[in-house]
DOBA-522734 format. One record per residue (C-alpha): z, y, x; residue in one letter. Coordinates in pm, whole numbers, padded with zeros to 5 digits, always signed. Layout:
ZYXA
...
// end
This chain:
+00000+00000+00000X
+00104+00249+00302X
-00247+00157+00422X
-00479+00213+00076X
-00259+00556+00090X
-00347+00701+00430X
-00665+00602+00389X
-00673+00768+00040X
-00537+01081+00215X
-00768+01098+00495X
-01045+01062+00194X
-00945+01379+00028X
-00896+01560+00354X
-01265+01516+00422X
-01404+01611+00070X
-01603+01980+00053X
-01358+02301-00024X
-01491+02485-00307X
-01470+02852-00328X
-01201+03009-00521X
-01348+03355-00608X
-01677+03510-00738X
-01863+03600-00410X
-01995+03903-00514X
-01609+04021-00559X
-01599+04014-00160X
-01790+04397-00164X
-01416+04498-00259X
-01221+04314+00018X
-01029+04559+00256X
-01068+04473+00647X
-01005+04719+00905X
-01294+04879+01058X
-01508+04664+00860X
-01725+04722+00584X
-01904+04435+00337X
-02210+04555+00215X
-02355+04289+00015X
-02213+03963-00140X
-02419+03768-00328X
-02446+03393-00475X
-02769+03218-00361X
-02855+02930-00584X
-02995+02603-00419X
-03377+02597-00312X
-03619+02851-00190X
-03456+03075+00009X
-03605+03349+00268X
-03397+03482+00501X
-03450+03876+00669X
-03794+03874+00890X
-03889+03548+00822X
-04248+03355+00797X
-04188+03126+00532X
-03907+03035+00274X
-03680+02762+00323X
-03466+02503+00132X
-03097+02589+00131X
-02791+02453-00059X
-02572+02713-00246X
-02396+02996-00086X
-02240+03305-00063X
-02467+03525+00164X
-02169+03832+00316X
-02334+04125+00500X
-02187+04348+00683X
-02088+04628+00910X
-01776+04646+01176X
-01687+04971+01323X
-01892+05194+01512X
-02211+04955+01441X
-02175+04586+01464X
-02377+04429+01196X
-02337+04084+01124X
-02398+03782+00839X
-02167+03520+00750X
-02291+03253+00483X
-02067+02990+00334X
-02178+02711+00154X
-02056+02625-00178X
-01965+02300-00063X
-01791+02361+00244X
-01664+02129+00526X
-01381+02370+00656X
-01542+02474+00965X
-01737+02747+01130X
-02045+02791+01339X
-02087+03134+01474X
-02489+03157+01609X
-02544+03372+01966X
-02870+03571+02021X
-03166+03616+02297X
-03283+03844+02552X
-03088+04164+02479X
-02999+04115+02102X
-03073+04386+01829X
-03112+04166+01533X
-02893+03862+01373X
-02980+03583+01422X
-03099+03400+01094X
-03303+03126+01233X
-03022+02976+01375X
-02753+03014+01066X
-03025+02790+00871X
-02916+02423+01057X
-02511+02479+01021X
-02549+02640+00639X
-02733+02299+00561X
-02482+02101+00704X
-02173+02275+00560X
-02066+02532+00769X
-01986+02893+00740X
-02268+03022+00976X
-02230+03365+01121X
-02371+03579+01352X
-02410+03948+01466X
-02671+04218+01575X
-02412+04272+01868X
-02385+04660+01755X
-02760+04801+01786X
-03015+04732+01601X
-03385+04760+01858X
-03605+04545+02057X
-03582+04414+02389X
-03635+04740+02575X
-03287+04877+02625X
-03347+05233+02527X
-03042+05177+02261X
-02787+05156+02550X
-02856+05487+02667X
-02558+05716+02623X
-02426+05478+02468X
-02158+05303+02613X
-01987+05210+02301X
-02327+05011+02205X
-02299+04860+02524X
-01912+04790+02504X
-02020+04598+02202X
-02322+04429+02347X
-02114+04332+02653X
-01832+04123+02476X
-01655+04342+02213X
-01913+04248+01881X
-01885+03899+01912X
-01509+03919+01890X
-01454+04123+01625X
-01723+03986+01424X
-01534+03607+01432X
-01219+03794+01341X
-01406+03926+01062X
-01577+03619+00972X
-01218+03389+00909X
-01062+03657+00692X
-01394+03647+00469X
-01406+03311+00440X
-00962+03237+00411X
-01018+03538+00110X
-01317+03309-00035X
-01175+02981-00029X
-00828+03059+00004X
-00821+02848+00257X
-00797+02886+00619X
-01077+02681+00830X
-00988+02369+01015X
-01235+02425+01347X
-01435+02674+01466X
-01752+02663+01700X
-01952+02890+01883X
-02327+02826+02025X
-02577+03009+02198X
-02884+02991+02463X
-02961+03275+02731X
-02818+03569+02619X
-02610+03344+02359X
-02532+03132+02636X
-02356+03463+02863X
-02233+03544+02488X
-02036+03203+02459X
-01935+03226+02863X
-01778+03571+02742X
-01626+03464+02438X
-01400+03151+02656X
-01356+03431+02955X
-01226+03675+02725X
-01116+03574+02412X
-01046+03180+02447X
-00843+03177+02149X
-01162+03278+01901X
-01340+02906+01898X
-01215+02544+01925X
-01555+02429+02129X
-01803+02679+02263X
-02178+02561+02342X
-02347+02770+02677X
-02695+02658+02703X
-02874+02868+02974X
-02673+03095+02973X
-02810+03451+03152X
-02469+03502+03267X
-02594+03636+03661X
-02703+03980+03552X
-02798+04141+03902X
-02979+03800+03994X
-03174+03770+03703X
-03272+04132+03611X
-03264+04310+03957X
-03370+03991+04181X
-03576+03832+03890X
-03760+04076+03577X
-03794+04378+03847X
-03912+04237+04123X
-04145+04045+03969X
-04303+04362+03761X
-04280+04519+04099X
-04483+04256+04227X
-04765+04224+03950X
-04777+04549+03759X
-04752+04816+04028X
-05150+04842+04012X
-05414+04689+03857X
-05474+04480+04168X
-05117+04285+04167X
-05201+04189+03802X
-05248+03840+03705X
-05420+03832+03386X
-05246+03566+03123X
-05595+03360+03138X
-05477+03223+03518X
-05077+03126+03447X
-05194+02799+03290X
-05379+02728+03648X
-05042+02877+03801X
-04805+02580+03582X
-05032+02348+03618X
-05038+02335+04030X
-04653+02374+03987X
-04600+02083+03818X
-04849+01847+04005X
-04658+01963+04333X
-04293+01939+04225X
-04271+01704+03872X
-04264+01389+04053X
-03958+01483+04290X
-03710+01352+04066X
-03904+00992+04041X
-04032+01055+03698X
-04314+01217+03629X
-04278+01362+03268X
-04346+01709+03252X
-04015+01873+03325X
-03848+01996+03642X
-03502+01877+03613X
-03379+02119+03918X
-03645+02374+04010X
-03468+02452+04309X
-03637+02173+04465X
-03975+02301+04428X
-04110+02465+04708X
-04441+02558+04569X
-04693+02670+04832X
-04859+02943+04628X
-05183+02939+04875X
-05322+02636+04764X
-05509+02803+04470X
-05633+03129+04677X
-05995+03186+04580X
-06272+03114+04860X
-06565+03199+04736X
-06480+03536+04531X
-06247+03548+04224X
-06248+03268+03957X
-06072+03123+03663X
-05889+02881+03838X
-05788+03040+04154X
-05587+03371+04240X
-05681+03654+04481X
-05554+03705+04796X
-05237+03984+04763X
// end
């Protein structure tokens, strides 16, 4: 009998929470320094997310906008069946938008997805961080932090209930976003994903994107047209895919390659397959 009643317990302990309030009665929760701008029930099916190509099948949820002070926009979505856990999303290159693509997988699966605009809202050219430094305060490690805060009051005021695990994953930028978030604020997430994360900032921007458009955009001369980087992979990979025994397309540690660049100089006058000499 002890048995068939543990058993019976751990049952119910696994079964979906249900919300406990209208959604769209979220627009009047009080947060500091934050401020919910839309709330609204979306029924199962067809759903198209901000910016994207095509509509998508999603279960039932409560879709929460919202803004944290001075300009931290972020989404949180909870499904109406909902395992007691949350997935917070990370972003790419230098952020500006949420990050709705990846909030599709973890809605689907039961989680309370989030994630944030990181406190500007542009594309990848930087010109938001200039004079600035709030934006970049936020961009830096600050918007991430606040916006999980934010994101497990929403959801304990939903479902009156607090969450039983929370995760965080990103990839490049969300990968130095999830580094961050253990660094600084370990107490935010229960496991944290880093997948490549672009956490070496003076390698990879002054030692990696200047140099290179030093090296190929300085005149029309250093250019190599788009046409020619297939021909650039390609003699990459037949030099260096093979050093880890399998051939397979992938270069498990491209610190190993020592690609001799010279092989595909032209000798007879510029072609398609075959680069010019510097």
């Amino acid at each position: 009998m002890a048995s068939w009643n543990r058993n019976l317990i751990f049952a119910m302990l696994a079964l979906p929470v249900a919300a406990q309030q209208p959604c769209e009665r979220l627009t009047s929760l009080s947060l500091p320094g934050v401020a919910i701008t839309l709330a609204q029930t979306v029924a199962a099916g067809s759903f198209a997310p901000p910016a994207a190509r095509a509509a998508v099948n999603v279960p039932e949820f409560c879709r929460v906008a919202g803004t944290i002070t001075p300009e931290v926009h972020f989404e949180l979505w909870m499904p109406a069946a909902w395992n007691k856990k949350l997935l917070m999303a990370g972003n790419g290159g230098l952020a500006g938008t949420i990050n709705y693509t990846a909030m599709l997988e973890p809605l689907r699966r039961g989680y309370a997805s989030s994630s944030t605009d990181t406190g500007h809202v542009a594309d990848n050219d930087g010109h938001w961080a200039q004079g600035h430094m709030e934006r970049v305060i936020d961009f830096a490690h600050r918007s991430v932090h606040v916006t999980t805060q934010a994101d497990k009051a929403i959801i304990k005021a939903f479902y009156s209930s607090a969450l039983d695990h929370s995760y965080f994953s990103g990839c490049s930028q969300g990968g130095l976003e999830a580094l961050t978030e253990a660094q600084r604020y370990p107490r935010d997430y229960d496991g944290i994903i880093a997948g490549d994360p672009a956490n070496y900032w003076t390698h990879l921007y002054a030692g990696g994107h200047l140099w290179i458009a030093q090296a190929t955009l300085t005149d029309p001369a250093s250019y190599i047209p788009t046409t020619k980087l297939q021909t650039i992979g390609d003699a990459v990979y037949a030099a260096c895919d093979s050093i880890d025994g399998i051939k397979d397309g992938i270069l498990n540690d491209p610190r190993r390659c020592h690609f001799d660049a010279s092989v595909l100089l032209c000798k007879n006058g510029d072609a398609p397959n075959c680069l010019t000499q510097p």
